[in-house]
C-alpha positions in Angstrom: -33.5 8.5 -14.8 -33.5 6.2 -11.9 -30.4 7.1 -9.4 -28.8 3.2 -9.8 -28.4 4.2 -13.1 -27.2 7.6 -12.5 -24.6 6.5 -10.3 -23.4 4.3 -12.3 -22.6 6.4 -15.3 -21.6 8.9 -12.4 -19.0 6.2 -11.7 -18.2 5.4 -15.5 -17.8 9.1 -16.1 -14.9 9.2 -12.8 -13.1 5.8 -14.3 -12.6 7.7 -17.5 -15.7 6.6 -19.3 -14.4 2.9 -20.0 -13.8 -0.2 -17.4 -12.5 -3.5 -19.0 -13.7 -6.8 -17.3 -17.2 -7.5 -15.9 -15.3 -9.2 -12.7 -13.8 -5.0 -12.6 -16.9 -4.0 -12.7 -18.3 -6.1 -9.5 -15.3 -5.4 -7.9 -15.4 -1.5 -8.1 -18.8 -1.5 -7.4 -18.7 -3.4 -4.6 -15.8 -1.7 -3.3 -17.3 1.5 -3.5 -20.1 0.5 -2.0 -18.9 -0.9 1.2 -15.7 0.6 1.7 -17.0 4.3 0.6 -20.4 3.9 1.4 -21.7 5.0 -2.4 -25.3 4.2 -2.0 -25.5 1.4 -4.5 -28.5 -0.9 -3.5 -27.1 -4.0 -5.5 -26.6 -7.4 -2.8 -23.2 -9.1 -3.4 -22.5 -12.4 -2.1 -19.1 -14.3 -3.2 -18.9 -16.1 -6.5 -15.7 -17.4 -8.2 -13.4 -15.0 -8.5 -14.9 -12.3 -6.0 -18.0 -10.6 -5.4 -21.0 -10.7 -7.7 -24.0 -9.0 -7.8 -27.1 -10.1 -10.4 -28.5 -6.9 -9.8 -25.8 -4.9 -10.5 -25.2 -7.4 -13.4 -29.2 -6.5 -15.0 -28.9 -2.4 -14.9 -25.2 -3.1 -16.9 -27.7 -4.8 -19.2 -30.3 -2.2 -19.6 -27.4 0.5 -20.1 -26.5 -0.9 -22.8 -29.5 -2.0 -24.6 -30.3 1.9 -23.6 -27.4 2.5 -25.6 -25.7 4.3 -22.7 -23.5 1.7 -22.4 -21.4 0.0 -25.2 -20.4 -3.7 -23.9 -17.3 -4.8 -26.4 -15.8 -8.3 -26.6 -12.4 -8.7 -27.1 -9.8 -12.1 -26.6 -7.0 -11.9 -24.3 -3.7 -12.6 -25.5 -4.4 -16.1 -23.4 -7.5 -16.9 -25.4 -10.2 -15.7 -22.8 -13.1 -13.5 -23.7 -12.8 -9.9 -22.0 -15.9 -7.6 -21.8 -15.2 -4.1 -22.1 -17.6 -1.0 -21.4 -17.8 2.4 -22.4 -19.6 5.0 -22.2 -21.4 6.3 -25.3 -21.8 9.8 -27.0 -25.8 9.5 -25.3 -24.2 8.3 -21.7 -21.6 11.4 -21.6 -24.6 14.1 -22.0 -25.7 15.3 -18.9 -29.6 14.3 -18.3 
């Protein structure tokens, strides 16, 4: 498996398997990256509400059309659209 992806799960698998909000995501990512130097390869550069990452943004996509990933979408008590992620029963096994 490539190591992106590995250390993503990796990083899933820490959080507790689940991070709610794509926006999370970026942001954990991102601060992981540059404030704890996790070799991530993914380019950020500032977008609305913080940093983004298309990159970063693609591999989520593959994981879950992988099935490593589930992507949820659930309504805020305000109306809004929240994803969530999880990790599936095929992301928890060890590769």
């Amino acid at each position: 498996m490539n190591r992106n992806f590995t250390l993503l799960i990796l990083l899933f698998d820490a959080l507790g398997g689940k991070i709610e909000g794509r926006k999370r995501i970026q942001k954990i990512v991102c601060i992981s990256k540059y404030k704890y130097n996790l070799p991530f390869p993914f380019e950020f550069y500032p977008y609305f509400y913080g940093p983004y990452s298309e990159q970063l943004q693609d591999i989520l996509d593959i994981l879950v059309s992988a099935k490593i990933l589930e992507e949820k979408i659930e309504l805020t008590p305000s109306g809004n659209i929240k994803y969530v992620y999880s990790l599936t029963e095929t992301g928890k096994k060890p590769s």
